[in-house]
FITORTOR-61812 format. One record per residue: residue number from 1; residue in one letter; chain; x, z, y of N, C-alpha, C in turn. Coordinates in pm, whole numbers, plus 50000, padded with zeros to 5 digits. Example, Ala and Ser with C-alpha at 12.3 -4.5 7.8 and 13.67 -1.06 7.14 Angstrom:
2
<1,"A","A",<51319,50780,49431>,<51230,50780,49550>,<51320,50780,49670>>
<2,"S","A",<51285,50708,49775>,<51367,50714,49894>,<51290,50787,50003>>
This chain:
54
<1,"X","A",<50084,50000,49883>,<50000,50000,50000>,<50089,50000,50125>>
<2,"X","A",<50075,49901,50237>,<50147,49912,50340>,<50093,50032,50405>>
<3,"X","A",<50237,50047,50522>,<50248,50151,50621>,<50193,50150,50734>>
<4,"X","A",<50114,50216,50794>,<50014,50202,50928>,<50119,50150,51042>>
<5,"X","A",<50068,50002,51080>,<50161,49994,51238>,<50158,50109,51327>>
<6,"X","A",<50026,50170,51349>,<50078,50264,51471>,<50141,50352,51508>>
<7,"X","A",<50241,50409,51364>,<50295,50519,51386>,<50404,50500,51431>>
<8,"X","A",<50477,50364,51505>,<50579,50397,51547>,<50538,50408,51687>>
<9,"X","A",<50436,50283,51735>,<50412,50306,51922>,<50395,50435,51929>>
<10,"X","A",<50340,50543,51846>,<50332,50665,51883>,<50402,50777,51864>>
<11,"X","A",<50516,50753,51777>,<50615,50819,51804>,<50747,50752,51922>>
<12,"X","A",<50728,50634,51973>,<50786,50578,52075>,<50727,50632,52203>>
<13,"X","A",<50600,50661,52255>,<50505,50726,52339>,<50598,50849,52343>>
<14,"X","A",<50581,50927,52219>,<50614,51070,52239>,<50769,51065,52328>>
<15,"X","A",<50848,51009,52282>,<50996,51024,52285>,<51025,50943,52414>>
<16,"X","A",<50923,50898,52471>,<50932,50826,52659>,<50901,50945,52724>>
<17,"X","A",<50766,51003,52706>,<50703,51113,52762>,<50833,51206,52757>>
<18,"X","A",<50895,51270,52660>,<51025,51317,52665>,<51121,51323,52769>>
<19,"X","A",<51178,51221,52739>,<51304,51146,52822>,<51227,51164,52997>>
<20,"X","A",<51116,51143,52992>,<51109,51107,53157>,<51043,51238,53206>>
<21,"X","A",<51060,51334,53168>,<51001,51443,53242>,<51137,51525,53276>>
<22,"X","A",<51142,51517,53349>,<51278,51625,53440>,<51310,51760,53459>>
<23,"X","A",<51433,51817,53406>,<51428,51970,53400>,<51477,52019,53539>>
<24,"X","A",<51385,52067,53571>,<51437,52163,53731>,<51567,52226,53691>>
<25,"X","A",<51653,52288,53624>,<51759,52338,53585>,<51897,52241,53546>>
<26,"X","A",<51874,52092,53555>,<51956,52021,53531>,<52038,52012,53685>>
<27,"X","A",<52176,51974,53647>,<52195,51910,53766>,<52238,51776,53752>>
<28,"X","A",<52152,51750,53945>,<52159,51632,53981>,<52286,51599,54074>>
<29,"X","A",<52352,51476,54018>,<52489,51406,54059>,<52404,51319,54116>>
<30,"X","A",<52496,51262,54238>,<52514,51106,54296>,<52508,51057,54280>>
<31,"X","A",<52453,50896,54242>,<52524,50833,54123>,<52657,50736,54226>>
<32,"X","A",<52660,50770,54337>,<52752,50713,54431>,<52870,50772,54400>>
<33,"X","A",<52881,50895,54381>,<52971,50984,54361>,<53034,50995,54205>>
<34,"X","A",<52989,50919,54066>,<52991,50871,53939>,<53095,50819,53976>>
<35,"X","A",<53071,50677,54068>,<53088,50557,54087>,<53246,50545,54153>>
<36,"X","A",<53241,50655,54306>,<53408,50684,54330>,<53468,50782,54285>>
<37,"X","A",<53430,50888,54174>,<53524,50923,54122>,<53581,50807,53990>>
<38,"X","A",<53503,50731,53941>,<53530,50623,53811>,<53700,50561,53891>>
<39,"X","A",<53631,50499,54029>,<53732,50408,54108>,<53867,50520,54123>>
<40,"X","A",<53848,50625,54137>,<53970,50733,54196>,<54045,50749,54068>>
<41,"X","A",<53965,50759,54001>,<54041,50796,53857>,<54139,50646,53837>>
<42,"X","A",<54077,50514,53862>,<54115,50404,53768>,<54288,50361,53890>>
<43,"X","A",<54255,50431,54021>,<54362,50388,54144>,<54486,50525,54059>>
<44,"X","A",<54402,50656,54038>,<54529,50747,53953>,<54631,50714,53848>>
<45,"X","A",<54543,50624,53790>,<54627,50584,53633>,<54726,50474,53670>>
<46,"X","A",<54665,50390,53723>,<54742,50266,53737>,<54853,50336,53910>>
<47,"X","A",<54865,50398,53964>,<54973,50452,54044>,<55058,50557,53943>>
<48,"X","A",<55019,50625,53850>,<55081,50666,53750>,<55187,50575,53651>>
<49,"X","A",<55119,50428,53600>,<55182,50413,53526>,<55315,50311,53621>>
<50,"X","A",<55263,50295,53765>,<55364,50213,53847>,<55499,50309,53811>>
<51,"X","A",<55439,50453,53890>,<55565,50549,53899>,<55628,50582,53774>>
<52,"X","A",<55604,50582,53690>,<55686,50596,53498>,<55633,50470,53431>>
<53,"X","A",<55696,50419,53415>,<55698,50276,53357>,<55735,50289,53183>>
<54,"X","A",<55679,50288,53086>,<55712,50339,52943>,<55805,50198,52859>>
């Protein structure tokens, strides 16, 4: 006997409802601030590997 289609849209429902409800206790980042520390980090490494060359 096949398996009921609907049980996945509704366990897909559940697990959106999830994901998109927001915990007051999280913290919220920048995403500007993601973005120049990614760049700060990538200007660190590569001035690192200028100055010691392996």
């Amino acid at each position: 006997m096949p398996k009921k289609k609907s049980e996945g849209f509704q366990s897909a429902a559940g697990l959106i409802r999830y994901f998109e409800s927001e915990d007051e206790k999280a913290i919220k980042i920048n995403p500007w601030f993601v973005i120049g520390m990614a760049i700060a980090l990538v200007v660190l490494v590569e001035l690192l590997r200028s100055l010691f060359p392996t």
